[in-house]
N, C-alpha and C positions, 0 to 999 in steps of 0.2 A: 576635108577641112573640118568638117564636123567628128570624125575622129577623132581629129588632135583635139581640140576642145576640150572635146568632153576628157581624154588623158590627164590634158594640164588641169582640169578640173578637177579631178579624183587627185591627183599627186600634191597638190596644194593640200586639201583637207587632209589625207595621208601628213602632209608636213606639222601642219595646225595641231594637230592629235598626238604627237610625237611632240612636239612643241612645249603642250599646256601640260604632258604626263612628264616630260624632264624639269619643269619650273615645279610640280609641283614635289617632285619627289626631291629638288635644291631645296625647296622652303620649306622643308619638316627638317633638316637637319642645319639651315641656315639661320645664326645669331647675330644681328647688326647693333656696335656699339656706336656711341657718336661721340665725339670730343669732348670732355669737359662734365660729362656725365656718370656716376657710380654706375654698374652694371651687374649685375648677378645673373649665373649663369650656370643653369644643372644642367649635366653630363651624365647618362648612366654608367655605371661600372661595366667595363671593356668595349666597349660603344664609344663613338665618335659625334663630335658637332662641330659643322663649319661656324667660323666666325668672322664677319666682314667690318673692317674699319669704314666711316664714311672720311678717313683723310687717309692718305697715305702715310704708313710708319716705318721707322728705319731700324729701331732693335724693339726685339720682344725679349722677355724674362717672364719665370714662374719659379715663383717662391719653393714648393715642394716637388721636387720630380718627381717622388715617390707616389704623389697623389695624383697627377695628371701630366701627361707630356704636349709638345707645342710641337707643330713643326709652322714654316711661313709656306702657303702656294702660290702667294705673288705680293705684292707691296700693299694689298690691303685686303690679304684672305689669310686665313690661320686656321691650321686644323690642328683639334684640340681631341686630344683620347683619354679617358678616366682609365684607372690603374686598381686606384683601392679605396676607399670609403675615405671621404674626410673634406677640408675644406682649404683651398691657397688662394693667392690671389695671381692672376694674369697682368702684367705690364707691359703698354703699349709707350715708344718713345718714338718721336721727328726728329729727322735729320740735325736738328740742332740740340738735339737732346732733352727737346721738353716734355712737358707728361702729356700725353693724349688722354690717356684715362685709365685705371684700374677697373681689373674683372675680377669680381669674389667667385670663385668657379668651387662648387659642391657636388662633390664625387658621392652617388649613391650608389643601394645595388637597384638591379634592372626590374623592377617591378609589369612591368607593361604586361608580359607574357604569362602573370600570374595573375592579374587583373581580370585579362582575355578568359582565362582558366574558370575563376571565381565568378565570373559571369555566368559561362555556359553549365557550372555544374551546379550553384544558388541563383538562381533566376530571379529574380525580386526581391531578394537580399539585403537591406539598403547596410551596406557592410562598405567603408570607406577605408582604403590601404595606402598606407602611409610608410615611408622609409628612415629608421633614425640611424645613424651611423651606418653600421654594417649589417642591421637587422630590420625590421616588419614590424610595422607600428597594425592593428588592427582596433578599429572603432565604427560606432554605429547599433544598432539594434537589429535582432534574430527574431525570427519566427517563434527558436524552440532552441534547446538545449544541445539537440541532436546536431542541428545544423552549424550549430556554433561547433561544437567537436571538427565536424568536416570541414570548415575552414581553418581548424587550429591545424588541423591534421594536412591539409594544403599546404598551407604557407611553412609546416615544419619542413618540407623537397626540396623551397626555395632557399632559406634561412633556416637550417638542422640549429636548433638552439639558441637563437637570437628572434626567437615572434614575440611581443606583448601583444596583449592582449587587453583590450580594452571595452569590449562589446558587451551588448547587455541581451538581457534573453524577455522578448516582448511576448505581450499575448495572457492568459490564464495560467497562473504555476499554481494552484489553489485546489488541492483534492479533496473531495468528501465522502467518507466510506457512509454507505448507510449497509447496516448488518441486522441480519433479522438471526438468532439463535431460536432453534425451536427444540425442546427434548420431550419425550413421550414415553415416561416408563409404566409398566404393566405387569403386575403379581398373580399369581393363583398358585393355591395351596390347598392342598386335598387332604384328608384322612381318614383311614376307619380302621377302628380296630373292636373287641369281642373278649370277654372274659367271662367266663364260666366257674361257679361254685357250686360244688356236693358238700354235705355235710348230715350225718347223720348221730345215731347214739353213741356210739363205736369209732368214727374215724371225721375228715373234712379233708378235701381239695381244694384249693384255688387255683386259679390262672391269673394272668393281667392285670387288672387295675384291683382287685380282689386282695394281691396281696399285699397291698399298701395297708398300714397300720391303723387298726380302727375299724376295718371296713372288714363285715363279717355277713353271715345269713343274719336277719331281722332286723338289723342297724341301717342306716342311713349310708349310701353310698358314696365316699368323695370322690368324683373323675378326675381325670389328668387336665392338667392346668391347660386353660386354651383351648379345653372342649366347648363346642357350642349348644350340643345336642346329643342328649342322653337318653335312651330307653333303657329299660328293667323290664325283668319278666321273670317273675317266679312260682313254683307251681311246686306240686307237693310229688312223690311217689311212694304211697304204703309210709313209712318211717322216715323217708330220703328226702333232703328237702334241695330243688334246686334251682339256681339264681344264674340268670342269664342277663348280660350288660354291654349293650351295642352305646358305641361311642364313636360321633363323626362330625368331620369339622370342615366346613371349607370357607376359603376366604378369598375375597377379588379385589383389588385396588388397582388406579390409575393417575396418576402425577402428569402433570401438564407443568413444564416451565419454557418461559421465553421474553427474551430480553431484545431490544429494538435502539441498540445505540447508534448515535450520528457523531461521525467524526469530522474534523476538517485540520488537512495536515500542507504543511509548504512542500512543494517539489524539493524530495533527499534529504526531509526531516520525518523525523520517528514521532509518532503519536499513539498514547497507551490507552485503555481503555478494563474498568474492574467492574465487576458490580460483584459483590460477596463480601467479602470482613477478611480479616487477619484472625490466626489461631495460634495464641502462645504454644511456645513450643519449648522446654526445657534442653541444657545443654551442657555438658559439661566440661569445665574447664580445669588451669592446676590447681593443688592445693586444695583439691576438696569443693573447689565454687564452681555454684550452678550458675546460670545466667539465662535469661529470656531472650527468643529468638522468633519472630513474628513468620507465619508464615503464610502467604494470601492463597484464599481461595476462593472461588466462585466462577461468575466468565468473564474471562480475560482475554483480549485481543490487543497483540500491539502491530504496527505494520507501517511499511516506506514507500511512499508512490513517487515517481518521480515522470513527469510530465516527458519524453521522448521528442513528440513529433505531433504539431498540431495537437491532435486530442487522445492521441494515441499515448496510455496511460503503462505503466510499467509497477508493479503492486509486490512488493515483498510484504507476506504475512505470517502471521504467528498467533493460534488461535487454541483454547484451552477450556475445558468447563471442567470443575475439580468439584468435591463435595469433603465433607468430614465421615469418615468410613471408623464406628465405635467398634463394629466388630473384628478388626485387627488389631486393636490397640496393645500398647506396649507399656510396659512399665520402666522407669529411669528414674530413679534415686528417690525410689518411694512416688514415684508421682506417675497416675499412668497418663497417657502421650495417646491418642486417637494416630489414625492412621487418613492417608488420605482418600478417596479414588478418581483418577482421571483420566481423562483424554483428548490429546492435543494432535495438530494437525499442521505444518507447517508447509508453504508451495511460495514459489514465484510465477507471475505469469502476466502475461499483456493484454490490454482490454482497450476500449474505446468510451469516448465519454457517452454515457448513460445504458452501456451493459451492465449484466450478472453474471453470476456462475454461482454454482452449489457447490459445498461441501457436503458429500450424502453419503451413506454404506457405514455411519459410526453403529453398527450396531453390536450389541452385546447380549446374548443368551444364553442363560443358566438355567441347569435341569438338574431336580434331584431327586432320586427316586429310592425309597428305602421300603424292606419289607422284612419282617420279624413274624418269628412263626417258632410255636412247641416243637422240637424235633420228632419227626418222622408221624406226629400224627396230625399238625399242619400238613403231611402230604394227603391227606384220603380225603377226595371228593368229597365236596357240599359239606359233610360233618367236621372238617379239617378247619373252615374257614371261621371256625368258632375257635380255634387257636391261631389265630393270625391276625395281624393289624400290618397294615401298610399306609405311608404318604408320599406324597407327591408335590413338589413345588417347584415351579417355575415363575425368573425374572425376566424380563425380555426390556430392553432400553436401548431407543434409536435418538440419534442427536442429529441435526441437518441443519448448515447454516448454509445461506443465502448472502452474498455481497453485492454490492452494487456499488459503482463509483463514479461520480459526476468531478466535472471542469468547472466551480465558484469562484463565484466574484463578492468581497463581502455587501453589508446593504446598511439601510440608516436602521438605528434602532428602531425609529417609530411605526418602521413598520412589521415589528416583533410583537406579538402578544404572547404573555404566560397564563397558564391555568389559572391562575390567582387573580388574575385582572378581571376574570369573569363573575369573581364572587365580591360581595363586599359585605359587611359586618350589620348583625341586625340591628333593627333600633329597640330603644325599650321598649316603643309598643306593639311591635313586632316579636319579640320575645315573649313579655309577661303575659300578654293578651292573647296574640292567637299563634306564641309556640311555636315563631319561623324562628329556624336558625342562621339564616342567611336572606341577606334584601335580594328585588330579583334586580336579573343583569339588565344592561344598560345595551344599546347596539343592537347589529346581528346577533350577537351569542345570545342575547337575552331575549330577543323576538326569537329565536326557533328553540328557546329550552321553555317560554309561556307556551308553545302551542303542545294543543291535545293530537297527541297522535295516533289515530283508531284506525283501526283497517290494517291493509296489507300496504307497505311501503320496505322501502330499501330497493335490495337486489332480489329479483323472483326469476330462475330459471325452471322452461318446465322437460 
């Protein structure tokens, strides 16, 4: 007894369970019109919806069969199938011919399954999908630009040429290059060379700088231009008189340039950046006419960031430092034309908001080595070296730029300061009397440019 019990018990809840999943899977595709009421009714494209009358009806019609078909399942069930995008209307009539009620039934395509899709593959997306005619309506706001693509590129499987697109791209699109140019060029130039004069009653020798016009035994010696350092030495032998003339030069320089520009560009817009001047440049054209043609030089960087993914930055650049270079110049219709010299450096590459990278290895080294000598008695040991001069000069020039790119937001002016706001104009008795050229500052800036600062401060590594 207590078997059966507990059987009919378990068979009932078995029925119950089977029960609530068949009403429930009738009421996702079940639409109740009622009498005397308009009703609008979506249908997905090739997909079905039942539709129940709360009276019983005796003929049905639809306006376009091409858009949806009707069949009856009983005197007040209708199943309704979508065909092809667009909109009819469904009529229900009673046995005696009166109108129960019109259904405006709007054939889309099947979005649901693309919904499901754009879930699982943009996760918090707030991207809202819409159906217009036969195509994908798309709206809402994106993370990034990246993600907007993979939804465009989604919903192209469902509707191949029919998506709008309407989404906007949230978040920071606002790049800021900051650039540090740094170049370090480096000269040294060496020389020595040796001239020797005899000259007696009878005959005279020169070598080297001796034979330059003027310059004899007992007169005053002119060197070679661009000497620094000249010795003489002259001594007699019997009748012979001889003059010995060491000349040597050496020279060291070192150039430091570097520019510190900040840029700030829209994601997939271009932003340029010069510091140097324009150099006429002559040109010719027909008929004989010249014309001016500007041509810029100094450091120049222009470049395209385009915001990807979150922070994840995408940086097309283009970067140059040029100079005016006289000694290649050229001449063009009477006018000489400077030459330029450069070197640029162009990359694409991906970064994250508030990395670097260097541009490093620009380097350039020039060597030149020259040596002039009396034939064949410039060749004999120690005595030789008194007919010989030789120089040496080497340039050596390294450039290295540094980028770095942040994700901005802009800010209020006021809380911008310029150089200028630090300083402000003397007064007359500040002028005539005690010879300021400037009041002091006012704020922060102006309490730490009054104090004395003695001792050891900043940075001290030891």
């Amino acid at each position: 007894m207590a078997f059966r019990t507990t059987l009919a018990a378990a068979l009932t809840g078995v029925a119950l369970i089977f029960t609530a999943v068949a009403d429930t899977a009738w009421a996702e595709g079940l639409r109740v019109v009622k009498k005397g009421t308009a009703t609008k009714l979506a249908v997905p494209m090739n997909r079905a919806v039942v539709v129940e009358s709360d009276v019983p009806f005796a003929e049905l019609s639809i306006a376009n069969p091409g858009i949806a078909d009707i069949s009856s399942l009983s005197d007040r069930t209708i199943y309704v199938l979508g065909k092809s995008p667009g909109v009819t209307t469904l009529t229900l009539l009673d046995a005696t011919g009166r109108l129960i009620t019109n259904v405006d039934v709007h054939v889309a395509a099947d979005v649901s399954e693309f919904k499901e899709r754009l879930q699982q593959i943009l996760p918090g997306e707030k991207i809202e999908v819409r159906t217009a005619n036969d195509g994908i309506v798309l709206s809402g706001t994106v993370s990034s630009a990246a993600r907007l693509q993979r939804a465009m590129d989604l919903a192209e499987r469902y509707a191949p040429e029919r998506v709008s697109n309407l989404m906007s791209v949230g978040g920071v699109q606002q790049v800021m290059l900051k650039v540090r140019f740094a170049e370090m060029q480096r000269s040294v130039s060496k020389s020595l060379s040796s001239s020797i004069a005899l000259g007696g009653s009878s005959f005279a020798a020169k070598t080297g700088t001796w034979l330059q016009n003027g310059n004899g035994l007992g007169t005053p010696v002119t060197p070679q231009d661009g000497t620094l350092g000249t010795v003489l030495f002259g001594f007699d032998i019997g009748s012979t008189q001889v003059g010995l003339l060491l000349e040597a030069l050496e020279q060291k320089g070192m150039v430091r340039t570097l520019a510190e520009p900040n840029l700030a560009a829209l994601s997939g817009q271009e932003a340029k950046f010069l510091a140097g001047g324009e150099y006429p440049v002559p040109v010719a054209q027909e008929d004989g006419v010249t014309t001016i043609e500007f041509k810029p030089f100094g450091i120049e960087m222009n470049f395209i960031p385009r915001v990807i993914d979150g922070d994840l930055i995408n940086l097309e650049l283009v970067t140059a430092v040029s100079a005016i270079d006289t000694t290649n110049s050229i001449n063009v219709s009477g006018l000489s034309v400077a030459a330029f010299s450069r070197r640029e450096a162009s990359t694409t590459i991906e970064m994250r908001d508030g990395e670097s990278f260097a541009i490093a290895g620009l380097i350039q080294d020039d060597f030149l080595d020259n040596s002039a000598q009396l034939p064949w008695i410039g060749d004999v040991p120690i005595l030789g070296a008194l007919f010989r001069s030789a120089d040496y000069q080497r340039n050596q020039t390294e450039l290295v730029v540094i980028i770095s790119a942040h994700l901005v937001t802009p800010t209020r002016g006021e809380a911008l300061s310029l150089p200028t706001d630090r300083v402000k104009p003397p007064s007359e008795n500040d002028l005539f009397l005690f010879g300021r050229i400037s009041r002091n500052q006012d704020g922060p800036a102006g309490e730490i440019a009054r104090q004395d600062f003695s001792g050891s401060y900043g940075y001290v590594l030891d």
